[in-house]
N, C-alpha and C positions, 0 to 999 in steps of 0.2 A: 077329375083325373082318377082313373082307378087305380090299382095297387096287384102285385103281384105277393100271393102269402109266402115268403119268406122263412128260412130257419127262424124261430121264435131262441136268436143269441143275445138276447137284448138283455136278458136278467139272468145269463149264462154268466159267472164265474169266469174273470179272462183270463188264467190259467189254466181250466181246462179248454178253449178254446187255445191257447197257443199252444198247447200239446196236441191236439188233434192237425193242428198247421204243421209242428214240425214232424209228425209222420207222413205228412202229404209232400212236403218239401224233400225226405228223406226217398219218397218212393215215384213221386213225378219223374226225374231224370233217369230212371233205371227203365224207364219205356224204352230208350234210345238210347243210352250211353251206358259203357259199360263200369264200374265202380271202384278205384284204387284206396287204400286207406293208406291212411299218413300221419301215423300216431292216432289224436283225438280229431282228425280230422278225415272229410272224405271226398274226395276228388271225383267228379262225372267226366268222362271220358266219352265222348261223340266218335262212334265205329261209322264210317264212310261219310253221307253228306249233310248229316243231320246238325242240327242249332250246335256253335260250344255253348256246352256246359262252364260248370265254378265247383268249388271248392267249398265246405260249408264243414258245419259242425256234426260229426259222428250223434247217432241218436243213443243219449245219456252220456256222452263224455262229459268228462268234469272240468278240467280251465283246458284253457288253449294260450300259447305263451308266441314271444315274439319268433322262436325259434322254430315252431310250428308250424308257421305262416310260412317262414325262409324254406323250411323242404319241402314245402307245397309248392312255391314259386322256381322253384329250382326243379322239381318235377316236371310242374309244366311246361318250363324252356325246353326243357328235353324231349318234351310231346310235341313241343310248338302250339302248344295251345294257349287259351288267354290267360293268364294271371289274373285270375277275377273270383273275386269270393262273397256268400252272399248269406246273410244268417239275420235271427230276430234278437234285437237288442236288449231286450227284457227276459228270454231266455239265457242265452249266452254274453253276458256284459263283459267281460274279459277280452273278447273279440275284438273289440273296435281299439283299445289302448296296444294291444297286438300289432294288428294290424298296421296302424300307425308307424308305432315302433322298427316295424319291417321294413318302412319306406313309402306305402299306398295311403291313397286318398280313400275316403271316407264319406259315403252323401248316405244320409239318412229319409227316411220315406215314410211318409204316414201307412200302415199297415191297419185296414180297413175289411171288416165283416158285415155282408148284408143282415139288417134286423130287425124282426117286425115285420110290416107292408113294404116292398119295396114298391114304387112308382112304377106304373108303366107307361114312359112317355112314346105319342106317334113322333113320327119324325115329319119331317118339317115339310108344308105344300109341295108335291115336285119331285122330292124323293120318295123312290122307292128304297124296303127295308128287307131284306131276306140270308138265309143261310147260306153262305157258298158249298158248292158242289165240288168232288173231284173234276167234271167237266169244265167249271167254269176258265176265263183267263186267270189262272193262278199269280202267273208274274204279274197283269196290272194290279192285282187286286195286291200282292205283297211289296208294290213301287207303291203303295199310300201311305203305307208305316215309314217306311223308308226314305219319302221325302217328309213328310210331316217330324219324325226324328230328327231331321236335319236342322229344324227350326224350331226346339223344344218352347213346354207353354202353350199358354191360351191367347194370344197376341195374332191379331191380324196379320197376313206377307202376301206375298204375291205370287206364291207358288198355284197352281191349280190342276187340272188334268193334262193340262198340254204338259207339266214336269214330269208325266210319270214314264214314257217312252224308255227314255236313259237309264234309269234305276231298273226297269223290268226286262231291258234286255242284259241286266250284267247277271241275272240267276241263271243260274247252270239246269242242264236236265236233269242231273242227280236230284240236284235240292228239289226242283219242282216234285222229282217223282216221289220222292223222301213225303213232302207234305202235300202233295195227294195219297199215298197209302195212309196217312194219318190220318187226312178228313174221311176217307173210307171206312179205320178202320174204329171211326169215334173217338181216337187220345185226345184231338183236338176239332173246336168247333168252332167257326169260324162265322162271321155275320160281316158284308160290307152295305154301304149306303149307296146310290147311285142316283146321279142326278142327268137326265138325259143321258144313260144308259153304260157312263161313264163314273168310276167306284171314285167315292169320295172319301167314305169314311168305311173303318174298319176298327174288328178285334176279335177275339178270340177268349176261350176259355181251355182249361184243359183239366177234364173230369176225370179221378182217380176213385175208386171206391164212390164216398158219399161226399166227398169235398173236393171241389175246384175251385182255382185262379183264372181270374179274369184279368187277360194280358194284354199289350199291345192297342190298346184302342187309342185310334187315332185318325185325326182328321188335316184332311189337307190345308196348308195357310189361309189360302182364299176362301176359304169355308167352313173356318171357325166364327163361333158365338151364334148359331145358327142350334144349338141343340141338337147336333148331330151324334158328338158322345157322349150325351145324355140316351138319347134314341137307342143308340147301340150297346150300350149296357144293358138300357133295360129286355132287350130281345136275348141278351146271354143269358142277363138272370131266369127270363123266362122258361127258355130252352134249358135250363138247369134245372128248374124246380121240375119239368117236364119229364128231366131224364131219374127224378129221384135223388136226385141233389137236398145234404141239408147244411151243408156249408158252403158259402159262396163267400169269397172273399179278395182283394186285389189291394194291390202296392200304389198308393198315388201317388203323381210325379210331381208333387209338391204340396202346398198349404193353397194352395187357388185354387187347384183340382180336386183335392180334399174336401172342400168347400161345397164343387158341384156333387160327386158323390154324397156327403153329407144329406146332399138336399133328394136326392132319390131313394136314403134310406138305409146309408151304410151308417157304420158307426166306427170311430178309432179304437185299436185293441191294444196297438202296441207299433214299434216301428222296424221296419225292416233296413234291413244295412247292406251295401253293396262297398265293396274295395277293389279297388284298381291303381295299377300306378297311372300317377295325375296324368289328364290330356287325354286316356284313353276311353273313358267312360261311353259305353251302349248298349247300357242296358235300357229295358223297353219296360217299365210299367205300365198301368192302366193309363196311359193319359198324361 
């Protein structure tokens, strides 16, 4: 198996590695949304039909208190947007007792930088592996996150290509065109799987500067444990170290998927925190 050279973060200091995250975190949402501040806190605001954004930690604010949180959430009732907020827990620990405090739920996340050799796996007999195009079918290929979200984990289900129809006729024109000018204009890079010609697996990256997140990888029910977001990882980080990328890094959606990342060559830094009030959770990590 060969290896893809990697930022050499492995005997990086993970303090200066979660400060390089929290200016990419700070500067990712300002592609598309426009920026409120709210005390020590800073709210991304989505202008037309772009992703919602969250709310997170001002870069260098000092505590963030329960009452912080309450005019952030009461802001964004007034926007109508999500009450959703998202920060690293070893920078800002104050956040999540917060948080809490305000009323929202709390899931924490293995928070993971490629280091060293990353792996680069083929993907599996049958599949083919490539970068999506602006031309491509944008909505099937974004109805694979979207059912595979539905059924979070690495556990086998019964969802497959025939689920994806439904989910890819509810995107609007706006959104499609929104993330085709993206893929266009490089914020975001996209790689799906296809199996008999039909997107299986999917994920994306979104390169800032020298540092990108690897997001959204995901694979349909009927077509996990097959190493397919294994596969598709390794094509981001590729296409990363490609574009000059020397931090790569992604949120796993658990200790099991942690686990496979691990085995390709990330390492834990620290962990990432998402709040929502309970039952509403969708956010999309790696996997």
């Amino acid at each position: 198996m060969t290896a893809h050279p990697a930022a050499r973060t492995d005997s990086e200091p993970s303090g200066s590695v979660l400060a390089r995250l929290e200016a990419y975190y700070d500067a990712v949402p300002r592609t598309a949304a426009r920026a409120e501040t709210v005390g020590p806190l800073t709210l991304f605001v989505a202008d037309g039909p772009g992703w919602p954004y969250y709310a997170r930690p001002r870069l260098g604010a000092a505590t963030v208190g329960a009452e912080d949180v309450a005019a952030v959430r009461r802001l964004q009732r007034a926007l109508g947007v999500p009450e959703a907020f998202e920060w690293v827990a070893e920078t800002t620990p104050d956040l999540k007792p917060a948080a809490e405090a305000a009323g929202l739920a709390v899931a924490e996340l293995p928070l993971m930088v490629a280091a060293g050799d990353v792996r680069r796996v083929p993907p599996p007999s049958g599949v083919e592996l490539g970068l999506v195009t602006p031309e491509d079918d944008l909505a099937l290929v974004t109805a694979v996150a979207r059912v595979a979200f539905s059924a979070p984990g690495t556990a086998l289900g019964d969802a497959g290509p025939d689920a994806l129809a439904g989910p890819a006729a509810e995107l609007t024109p706006q959104r499609l065109a929104f993330m085709r000018d993206r893929l266009a204009a490089g914020r975001t890079v996209t790689v799906v799987a296809r199996l008999g010609g039909q997107p299986v697996a999917v994920g994306s990256h979104q390169p800032v500067g020298a540092v990108t997140e690897v997001v959204g990888v995901a694979t349909l029910p009927a077509m996990r444990r097959r190493g397919l977001g294994a596969a598709v990882t390794s094509l981001l980080v590729e296409d990363a170290i490609g574009r000059g990328i020397t931090t790569v890094f992604l949120s796993a959606g658990g200790d099991a998927v942690a686990r496979v990342y691990a085995r390709l060559g990330f390492r834990r830094v620290g962990t990432a925190c998402i709040a929502e009030p309970a039952g509403t959770g969708e956010a999309h990590p790696a996997g």
